[in-house]
LUMFI-310267 format. One record per residue: x, y, z of N, C-alpha, C in turn. Coordinates in steps of 0.02 Angstrom, whole numbers, plus 50000, padded with zeros to 5 digits. Each point is the difference from the previous one (the first is absolute). Last residue first. Example, Ala and Ser with C-alpha at 12.3 -4.5 7.8 and 13.67 -1.06 7.14 Angstrom:
BEGIN
ATOM  neast  nnorth    nup  caeast  canorth   caup  ceast  cnorth    cup
ATOM  50642   49888  50354   50042    50059  50003  49961   50055  50037
ATOM  50015   49714  49996   49955    50059  50000  50045   50060  50000
END
This chain:
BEGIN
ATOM  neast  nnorth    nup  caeast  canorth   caup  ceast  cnorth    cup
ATOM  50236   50710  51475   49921    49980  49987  49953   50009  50074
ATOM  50237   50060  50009   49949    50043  49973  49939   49951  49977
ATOM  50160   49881  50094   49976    50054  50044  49962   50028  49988
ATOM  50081   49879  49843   49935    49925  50036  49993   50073  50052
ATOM  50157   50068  49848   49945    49995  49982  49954   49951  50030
ATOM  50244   50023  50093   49940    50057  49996  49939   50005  49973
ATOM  50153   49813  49989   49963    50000  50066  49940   50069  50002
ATOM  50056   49917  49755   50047    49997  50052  49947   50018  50059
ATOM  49899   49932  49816   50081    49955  49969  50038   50039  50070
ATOM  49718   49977  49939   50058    50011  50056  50061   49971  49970
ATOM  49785   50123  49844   50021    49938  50034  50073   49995  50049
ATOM  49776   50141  49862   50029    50000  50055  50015   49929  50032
ATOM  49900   50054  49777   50070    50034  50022  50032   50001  50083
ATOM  49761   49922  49923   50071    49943  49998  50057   50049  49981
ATOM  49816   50114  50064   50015    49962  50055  50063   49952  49989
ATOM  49882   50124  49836   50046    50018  50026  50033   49982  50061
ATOM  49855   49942  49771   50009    49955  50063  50060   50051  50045
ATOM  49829   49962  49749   50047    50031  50052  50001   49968  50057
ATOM  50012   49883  49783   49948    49999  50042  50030   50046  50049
ATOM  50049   49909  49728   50000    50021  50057  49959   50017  50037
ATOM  50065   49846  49807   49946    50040  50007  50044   50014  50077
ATOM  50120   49902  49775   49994    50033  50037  49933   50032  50015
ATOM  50114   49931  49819   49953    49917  50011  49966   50036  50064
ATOM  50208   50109  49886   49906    49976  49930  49945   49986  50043
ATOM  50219   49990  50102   49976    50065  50012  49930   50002  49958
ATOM  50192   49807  50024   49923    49999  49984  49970   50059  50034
ATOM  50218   50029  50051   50022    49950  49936  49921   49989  49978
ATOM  50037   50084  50214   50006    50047  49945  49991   49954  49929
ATOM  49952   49883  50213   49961    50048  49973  50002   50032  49953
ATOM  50177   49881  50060   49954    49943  49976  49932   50046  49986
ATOM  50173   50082  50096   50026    50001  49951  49956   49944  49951
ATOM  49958   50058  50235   50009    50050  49978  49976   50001  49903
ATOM  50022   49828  50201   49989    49992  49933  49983   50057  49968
ATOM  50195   49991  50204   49922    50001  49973  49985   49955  49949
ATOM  50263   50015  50123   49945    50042  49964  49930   49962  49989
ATOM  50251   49936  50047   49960    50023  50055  49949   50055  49985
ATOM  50099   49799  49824   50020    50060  50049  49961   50026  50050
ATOM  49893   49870  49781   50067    49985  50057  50002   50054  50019
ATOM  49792   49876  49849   50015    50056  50024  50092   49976  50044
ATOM  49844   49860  49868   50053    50000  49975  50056   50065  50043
ATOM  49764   49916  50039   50047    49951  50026  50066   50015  49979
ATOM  49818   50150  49917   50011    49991  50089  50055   49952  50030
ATOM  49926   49995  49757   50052    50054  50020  50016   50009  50070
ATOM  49845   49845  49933   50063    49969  49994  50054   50064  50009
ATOM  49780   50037  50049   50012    49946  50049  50103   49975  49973
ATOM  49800   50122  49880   50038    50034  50040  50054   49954  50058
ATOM  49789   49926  49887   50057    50035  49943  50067   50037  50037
ATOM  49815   49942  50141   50022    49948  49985  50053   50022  49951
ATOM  49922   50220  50124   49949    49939  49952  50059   49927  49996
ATOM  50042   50213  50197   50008    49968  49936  49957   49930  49988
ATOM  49976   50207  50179   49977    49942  49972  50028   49994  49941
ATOM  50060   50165  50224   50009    49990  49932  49975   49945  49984
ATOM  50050   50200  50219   49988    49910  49983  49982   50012  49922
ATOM  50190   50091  49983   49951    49949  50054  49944   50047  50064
ATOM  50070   50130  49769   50019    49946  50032  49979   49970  50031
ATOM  50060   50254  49860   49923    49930  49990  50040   49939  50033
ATOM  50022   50294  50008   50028    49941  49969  49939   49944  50004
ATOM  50009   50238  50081   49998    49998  49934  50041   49935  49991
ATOM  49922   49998  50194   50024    50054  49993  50069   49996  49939
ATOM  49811   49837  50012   49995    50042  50056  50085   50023  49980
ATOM  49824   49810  49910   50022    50054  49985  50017   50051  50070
ATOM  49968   49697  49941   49982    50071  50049  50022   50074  49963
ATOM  49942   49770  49841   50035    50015  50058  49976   50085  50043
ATOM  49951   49759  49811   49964    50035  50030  50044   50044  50065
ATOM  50003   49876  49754   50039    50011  50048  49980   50047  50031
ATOM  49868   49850  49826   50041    50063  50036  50040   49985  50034
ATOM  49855   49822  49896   50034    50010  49955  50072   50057  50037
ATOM  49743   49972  50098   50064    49939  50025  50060   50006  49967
ATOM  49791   50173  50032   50051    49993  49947  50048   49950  50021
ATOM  49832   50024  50146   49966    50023  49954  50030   50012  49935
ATOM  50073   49901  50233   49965    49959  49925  49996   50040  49968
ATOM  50144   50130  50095   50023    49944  49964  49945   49957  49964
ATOM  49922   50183  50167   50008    50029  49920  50056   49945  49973
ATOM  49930   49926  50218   49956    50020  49933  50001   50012  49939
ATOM  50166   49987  50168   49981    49940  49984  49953   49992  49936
ATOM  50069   50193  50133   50025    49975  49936  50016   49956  49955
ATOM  49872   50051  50181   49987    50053  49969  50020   49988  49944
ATOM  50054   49887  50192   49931    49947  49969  49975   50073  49938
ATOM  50188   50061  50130   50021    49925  49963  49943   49999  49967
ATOM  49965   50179  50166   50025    49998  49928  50021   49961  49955
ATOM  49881   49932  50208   49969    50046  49961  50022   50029  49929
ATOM  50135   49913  50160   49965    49951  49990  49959   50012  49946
ATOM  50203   50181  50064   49925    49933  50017  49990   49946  49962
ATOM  50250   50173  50038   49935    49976  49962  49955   49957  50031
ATOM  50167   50127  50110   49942    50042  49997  49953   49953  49945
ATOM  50246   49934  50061   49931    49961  50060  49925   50054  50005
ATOM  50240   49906  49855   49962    50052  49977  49926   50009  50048
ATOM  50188   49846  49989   50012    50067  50022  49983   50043  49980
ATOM  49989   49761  49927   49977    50003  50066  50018   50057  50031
ATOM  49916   49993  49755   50061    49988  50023  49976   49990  50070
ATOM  49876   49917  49764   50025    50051  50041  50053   49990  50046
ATOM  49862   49888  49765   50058    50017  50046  50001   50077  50057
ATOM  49842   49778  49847   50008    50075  50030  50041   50015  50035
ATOM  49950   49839  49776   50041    50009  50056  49979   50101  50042
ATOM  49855   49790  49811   50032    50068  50007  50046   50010  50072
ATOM  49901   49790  49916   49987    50052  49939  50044   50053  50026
ATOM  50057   49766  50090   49970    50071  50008  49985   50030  49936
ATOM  50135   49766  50073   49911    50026  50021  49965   50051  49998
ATOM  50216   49947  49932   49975    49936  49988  49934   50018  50024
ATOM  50175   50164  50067   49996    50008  49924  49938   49936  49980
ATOM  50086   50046  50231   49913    50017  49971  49991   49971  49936
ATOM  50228   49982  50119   49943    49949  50041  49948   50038  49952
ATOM  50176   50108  49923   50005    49931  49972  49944   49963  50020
ATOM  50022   50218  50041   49972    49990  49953  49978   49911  49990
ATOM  50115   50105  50205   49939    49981  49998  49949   49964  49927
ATOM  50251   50047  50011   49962    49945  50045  49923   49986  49997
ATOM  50128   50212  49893   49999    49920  49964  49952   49940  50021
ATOM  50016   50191  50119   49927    50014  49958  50018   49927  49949
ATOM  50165   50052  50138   49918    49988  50049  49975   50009  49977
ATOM  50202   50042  49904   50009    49944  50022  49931   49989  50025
ATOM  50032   50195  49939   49978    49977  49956  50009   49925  50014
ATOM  50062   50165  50166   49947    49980  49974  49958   49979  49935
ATOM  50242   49950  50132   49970    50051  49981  49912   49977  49964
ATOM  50220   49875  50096   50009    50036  49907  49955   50054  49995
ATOM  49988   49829  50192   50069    50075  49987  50026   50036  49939
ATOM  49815   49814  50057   49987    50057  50000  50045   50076  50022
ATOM  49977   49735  49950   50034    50029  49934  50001   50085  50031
ATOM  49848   49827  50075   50094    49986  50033  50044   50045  49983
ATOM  49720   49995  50039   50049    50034  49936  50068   49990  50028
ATOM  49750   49875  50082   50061    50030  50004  50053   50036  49955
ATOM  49719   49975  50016   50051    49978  49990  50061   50020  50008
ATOM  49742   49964  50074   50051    50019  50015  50057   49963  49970
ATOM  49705   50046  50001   50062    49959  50011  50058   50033  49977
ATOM  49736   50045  50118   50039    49999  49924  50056   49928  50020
ATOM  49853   50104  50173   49964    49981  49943  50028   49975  49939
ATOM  50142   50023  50282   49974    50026  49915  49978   49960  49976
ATOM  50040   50082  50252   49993    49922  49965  49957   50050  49928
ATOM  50189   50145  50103   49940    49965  50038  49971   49944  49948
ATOM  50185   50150  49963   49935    50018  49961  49950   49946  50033
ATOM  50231   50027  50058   49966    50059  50030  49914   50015  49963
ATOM  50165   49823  49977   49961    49970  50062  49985   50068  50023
ATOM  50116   50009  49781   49934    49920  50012  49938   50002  50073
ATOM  50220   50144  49991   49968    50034  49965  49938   49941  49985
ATOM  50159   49910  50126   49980    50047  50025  49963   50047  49942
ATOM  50117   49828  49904   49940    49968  50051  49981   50045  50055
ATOM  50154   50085  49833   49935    49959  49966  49962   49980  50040
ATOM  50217   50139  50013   49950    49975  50021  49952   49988  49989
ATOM  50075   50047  49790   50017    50037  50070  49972   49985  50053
ATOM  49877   49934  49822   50076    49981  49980  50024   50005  50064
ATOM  49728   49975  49875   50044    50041  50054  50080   49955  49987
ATOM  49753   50053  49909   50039    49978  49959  50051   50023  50059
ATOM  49739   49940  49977   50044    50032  50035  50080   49975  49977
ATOM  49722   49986  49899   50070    49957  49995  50047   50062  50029
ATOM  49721   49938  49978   50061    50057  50024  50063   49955  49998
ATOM  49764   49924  49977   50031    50009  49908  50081   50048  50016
ATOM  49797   49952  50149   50076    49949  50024  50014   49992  49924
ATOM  49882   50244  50048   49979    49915  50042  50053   49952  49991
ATOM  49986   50254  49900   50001    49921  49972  49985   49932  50008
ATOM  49968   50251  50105   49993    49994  49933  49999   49935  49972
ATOM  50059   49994  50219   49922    50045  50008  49984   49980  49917
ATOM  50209   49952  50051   49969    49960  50022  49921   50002  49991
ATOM  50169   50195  49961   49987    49932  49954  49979   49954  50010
ATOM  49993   50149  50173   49979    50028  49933  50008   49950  49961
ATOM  50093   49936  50180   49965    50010  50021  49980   50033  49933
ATOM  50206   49972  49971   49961    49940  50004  49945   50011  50018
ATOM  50117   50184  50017   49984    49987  49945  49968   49938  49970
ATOM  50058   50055  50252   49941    50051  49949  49975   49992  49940
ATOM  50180   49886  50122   49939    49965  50018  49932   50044  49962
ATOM  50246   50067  49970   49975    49918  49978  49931   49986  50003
ATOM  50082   50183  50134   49997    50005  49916  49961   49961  49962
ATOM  49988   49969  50262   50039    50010  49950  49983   50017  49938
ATOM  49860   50083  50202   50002    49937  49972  50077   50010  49967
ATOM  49898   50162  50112   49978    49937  50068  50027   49940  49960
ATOM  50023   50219  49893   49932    50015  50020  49979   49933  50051
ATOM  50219   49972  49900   49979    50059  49952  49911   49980  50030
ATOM  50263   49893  50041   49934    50021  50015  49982   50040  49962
ATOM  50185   49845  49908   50005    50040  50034  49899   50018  50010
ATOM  50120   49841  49862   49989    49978  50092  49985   50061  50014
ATOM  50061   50030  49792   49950    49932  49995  49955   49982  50075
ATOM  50234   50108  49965   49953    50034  49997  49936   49976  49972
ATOM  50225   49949  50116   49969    49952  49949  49935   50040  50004
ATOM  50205   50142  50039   49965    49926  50031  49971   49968  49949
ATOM  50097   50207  49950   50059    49993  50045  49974   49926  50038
ATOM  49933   50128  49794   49953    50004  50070  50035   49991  50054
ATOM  50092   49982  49772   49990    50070  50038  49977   49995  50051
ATOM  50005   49811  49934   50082    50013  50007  49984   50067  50002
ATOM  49845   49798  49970   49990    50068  50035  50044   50038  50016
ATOM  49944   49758  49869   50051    50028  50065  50026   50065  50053
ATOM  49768   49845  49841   50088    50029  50007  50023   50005  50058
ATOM  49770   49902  49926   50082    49957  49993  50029   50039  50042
ATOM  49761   50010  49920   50020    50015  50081  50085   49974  50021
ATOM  49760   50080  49804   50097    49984  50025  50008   50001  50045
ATOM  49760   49890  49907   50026    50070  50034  50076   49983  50004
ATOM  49793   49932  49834   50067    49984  50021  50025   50060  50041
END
């Protein structure tokens, strides 16, 4: 599941659209999850929706809309939960502004999920733990219950027991304003 809702209110645009090496945001992270998942990718977009859709070129996956997505990002992980919750063992979440993760690293932590399906499989990087992130099925109802303009942060902490981590410093580096897409 990649996020691709919001509204980018630091960014000052719809930072989803924005370039980053010839491509949009959007198109990077779909591009990796596509690689990793093939048409198991569920794009979760709000904010201009049909321009962030039509920056990921003809997609493997499928696409759902988040109406709801002025509430923030727990609204886009609701959405998506809801379309998987019926077909998935496990949910992989990342974000569409995070354009250093691969392909390579998804299918990393893809792994270490089969190998414990039960986990919660997430990134470690500067001293915290987050997207991208695999919650097990069990997990699925707290995900839906999430609100406010926040994570599943709080969905990690709460099953800390259950927790494997995977470094990843690359996923600290994500764009919320114009300067950090400069400096990358």
């Amino acid at each position: 599941m990649v996020l691709a809702a919001g509204e980018s209110r630091r960014f000052g645009a719809t930072k989803q659209l924005a370039p980053h090496a010839g491509r949009a945001l959007v198109a990077h992270a779909m591009s990796a999850a596509e690689a990793a998942c093939g048409s198991n990718t569920l794009l979760v977009t709000g904010n201009e929706w049909r321009k962030v859709a039509a920056a990921c070129g003809h997609m493997q996956g499928f696409l759902v809309r988040n109406t709801a997505f002025h509430e923030g990002l727990s609204a886009s992980i609701r959405a998506g939960v809801s379309r998987l919750s019926s077909v998935a063992d496990g949910i992989l979440i990342m974000l569409a502004d995070q354009p250093l993760i691969t392909a390579g690293y998804l299918e990393q932590l893809a792994r270490k999920w089969r190998d414990a399906p039960d986990k919660i499989v997430a990134s470690a990087y500067a001293d915290s733990f987050g997207s991208p992130v695999i919650f097990p099925r069990d997990c699925f109802a707290d995900l839906g219950r999430l609100h406010g303009d926040r994570g599943a942060k709080s969905v990690i902490n709460r099953h800390s027991d259950r927790l494997i981590s995977v470094n990843c410093p690359d996923a600290a580096i994500d764009i919320d304003r114009p300067a950090d897409l400069q400096k990358l």
